[in-house]
C-alpha positions as CSV (number, residue, x, y, z in Angstrom):
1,X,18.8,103.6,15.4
2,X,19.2,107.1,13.8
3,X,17.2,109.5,16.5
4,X,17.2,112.6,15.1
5,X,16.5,115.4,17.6
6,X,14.8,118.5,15.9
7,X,15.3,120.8,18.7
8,X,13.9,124.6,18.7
9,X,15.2,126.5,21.9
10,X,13.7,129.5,23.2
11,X,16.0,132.4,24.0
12,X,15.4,131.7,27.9
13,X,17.1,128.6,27.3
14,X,21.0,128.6,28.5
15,X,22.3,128.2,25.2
16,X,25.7,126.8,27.0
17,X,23.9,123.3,27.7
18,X,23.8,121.0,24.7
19,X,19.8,120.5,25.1
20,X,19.9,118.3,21.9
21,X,22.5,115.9,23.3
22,X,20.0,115.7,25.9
23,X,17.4,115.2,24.6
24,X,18.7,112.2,22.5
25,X,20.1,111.0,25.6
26,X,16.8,110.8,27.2
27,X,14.5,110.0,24.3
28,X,17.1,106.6,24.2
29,X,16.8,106.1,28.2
30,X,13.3,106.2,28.0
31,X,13.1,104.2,25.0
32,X,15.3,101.3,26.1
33,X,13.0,100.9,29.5
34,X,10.0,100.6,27.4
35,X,8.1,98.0,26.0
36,X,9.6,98.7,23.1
37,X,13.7,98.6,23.3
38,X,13.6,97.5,19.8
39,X,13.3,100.9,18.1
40,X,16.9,101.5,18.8
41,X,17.5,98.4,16.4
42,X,15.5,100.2,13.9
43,X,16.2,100.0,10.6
44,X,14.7,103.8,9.6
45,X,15.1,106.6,11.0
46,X,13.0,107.3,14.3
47,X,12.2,111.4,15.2
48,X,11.4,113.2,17.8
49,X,10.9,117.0,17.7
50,X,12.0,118.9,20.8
51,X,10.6,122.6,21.4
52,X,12.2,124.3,24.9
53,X,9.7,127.4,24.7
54,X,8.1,129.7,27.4
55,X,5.0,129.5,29.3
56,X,2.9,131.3,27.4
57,X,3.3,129.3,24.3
58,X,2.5,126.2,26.5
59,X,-0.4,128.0,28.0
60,X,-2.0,128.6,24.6
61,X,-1.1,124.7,23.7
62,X,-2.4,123.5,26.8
63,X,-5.3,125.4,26.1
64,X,-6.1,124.4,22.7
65,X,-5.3,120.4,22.9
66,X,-6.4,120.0,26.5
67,X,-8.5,122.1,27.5
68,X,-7.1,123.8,30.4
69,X,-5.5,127.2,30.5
70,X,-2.6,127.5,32.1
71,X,1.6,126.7,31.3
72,X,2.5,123.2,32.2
73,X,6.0,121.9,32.4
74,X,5.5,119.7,29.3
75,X,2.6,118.5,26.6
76,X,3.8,115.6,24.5
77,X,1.8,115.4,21.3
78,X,2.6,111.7,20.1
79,X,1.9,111.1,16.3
80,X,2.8,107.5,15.5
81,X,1.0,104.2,16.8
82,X,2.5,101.5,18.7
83,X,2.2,99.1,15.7
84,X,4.7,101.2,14.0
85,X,7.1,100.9,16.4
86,X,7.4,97.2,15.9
87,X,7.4,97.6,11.6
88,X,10.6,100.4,12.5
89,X,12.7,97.2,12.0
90,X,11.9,97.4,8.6
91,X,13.4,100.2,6.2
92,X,11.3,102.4,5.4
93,X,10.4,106.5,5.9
94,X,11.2,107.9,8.5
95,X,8.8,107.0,12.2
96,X,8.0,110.3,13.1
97,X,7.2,109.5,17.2
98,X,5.6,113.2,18.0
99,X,6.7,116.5,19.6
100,X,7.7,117.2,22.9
101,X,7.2,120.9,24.5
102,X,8.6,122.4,27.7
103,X,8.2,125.4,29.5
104,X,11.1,127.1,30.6
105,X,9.6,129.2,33.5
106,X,7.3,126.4,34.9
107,X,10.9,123.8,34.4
108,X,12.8,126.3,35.9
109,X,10.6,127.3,38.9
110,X,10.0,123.4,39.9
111,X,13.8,122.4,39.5
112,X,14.6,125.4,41.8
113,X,11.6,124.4,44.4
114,X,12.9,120.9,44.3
115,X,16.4,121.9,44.6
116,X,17.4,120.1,41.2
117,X,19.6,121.1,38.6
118,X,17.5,122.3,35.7
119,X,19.4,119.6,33.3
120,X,18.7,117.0,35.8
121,X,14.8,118.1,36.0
122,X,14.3,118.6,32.1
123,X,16.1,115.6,31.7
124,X,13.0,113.9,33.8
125,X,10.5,115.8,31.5
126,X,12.3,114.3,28.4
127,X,11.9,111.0,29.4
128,X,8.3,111.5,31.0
129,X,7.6,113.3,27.2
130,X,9.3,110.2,25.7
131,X,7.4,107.7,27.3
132,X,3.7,109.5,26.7
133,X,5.4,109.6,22.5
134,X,5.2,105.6,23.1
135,X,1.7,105.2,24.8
136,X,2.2,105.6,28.2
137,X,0.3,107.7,30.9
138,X,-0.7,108.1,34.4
139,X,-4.4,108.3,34.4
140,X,-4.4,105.8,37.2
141,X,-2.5,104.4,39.8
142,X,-1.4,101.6,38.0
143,X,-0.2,103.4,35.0
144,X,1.1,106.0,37.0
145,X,3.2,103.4,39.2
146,X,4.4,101.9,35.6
147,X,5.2,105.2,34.2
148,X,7.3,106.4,37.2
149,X,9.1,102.9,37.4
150,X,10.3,103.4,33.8
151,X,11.4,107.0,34.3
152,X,13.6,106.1,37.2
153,X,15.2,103.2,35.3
154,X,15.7,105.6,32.6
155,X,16.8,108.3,34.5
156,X,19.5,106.0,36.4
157,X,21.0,105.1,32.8
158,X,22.1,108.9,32.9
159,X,23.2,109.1,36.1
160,X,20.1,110.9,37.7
161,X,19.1,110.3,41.0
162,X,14.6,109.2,41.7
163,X,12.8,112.5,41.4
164,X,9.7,110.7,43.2
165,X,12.5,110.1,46.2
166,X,14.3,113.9,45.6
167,X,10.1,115.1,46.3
168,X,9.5,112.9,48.9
């Protein structure tokens, strides 16, 4: 699989952390504990466009595309369908999976209140971003249990402790 990782960082950003690296690193944890492992076999290229922003921009997202007013740590805004993710074995253009965006003030407020390392805890966000990119959610408890159970798996594969057991 080629994941390319377009990757806008905000100025607020610490431009000494290799955000890109991890975001590829998470986009392919969170891939390999979904239910579709198979796009890292793909034969075309697979993207996923990463913008590490500020609250306000989120805020005015969140607002327009959800309805609700206020910064968020992350919106995912998913643009392919899950029947594309199986034809990605075949070459062809490239599968454009959707655009994840994070907040750095609402990131960096939560990974100080839960005493994380802000890698560790946009790391999380990454992955949670990822996995709403291939169809998942947490509109209910089942989904929600589902959802969390991948993250933590995916989380583990780089070396990242449970963030439901860190909060708890």
């Amino acid at each position: 699989m080629t994941l390319d990782i377009v990757l806008d960082a905000d100025e607020d950003w610490d431009s000494s952390t290799d955000w890109a690296r991890l975001a590829e690193d998470a986009a392919r944890a969170a891939i390999a504990e979904s239910a579709f492992p198979a796009l890292a076999e793909a034969a075309r290229p697979v993207e996923i466009s990463v913008v590490l922003t500020d609250d306000e921009q989120v805020r005015a997202l969140n607002a327009e595309w959800r309805g609700k007013d206020k910064p968020t740590n992350v919106l995912s805004f998913p643009q392919a369908e899950p029947d594309e993710f199986e034809s990605a074995r075949q070459p062809g253009p490239e599968l454009m999976l959707g655009d994840i965006v994070l907040a750095y003030e609402t990131c960096a407020r939560e990974a100080e209140e839960k005493a994380l390392p802000l890698r560790a805890h946009t790391a999380h966000l990454m992955v949670h971003g990822t996995l709403h990119l291939l169809g998942y959610d947490h509109l209910d408890d089942s989904t929600a249990e589902d959802m969390e159970a991948r993250e933590t798996r995916a989380l583990a594969r780089l070396g990242i402790a449970n963030p439901y057991e860190v909060a708890a």
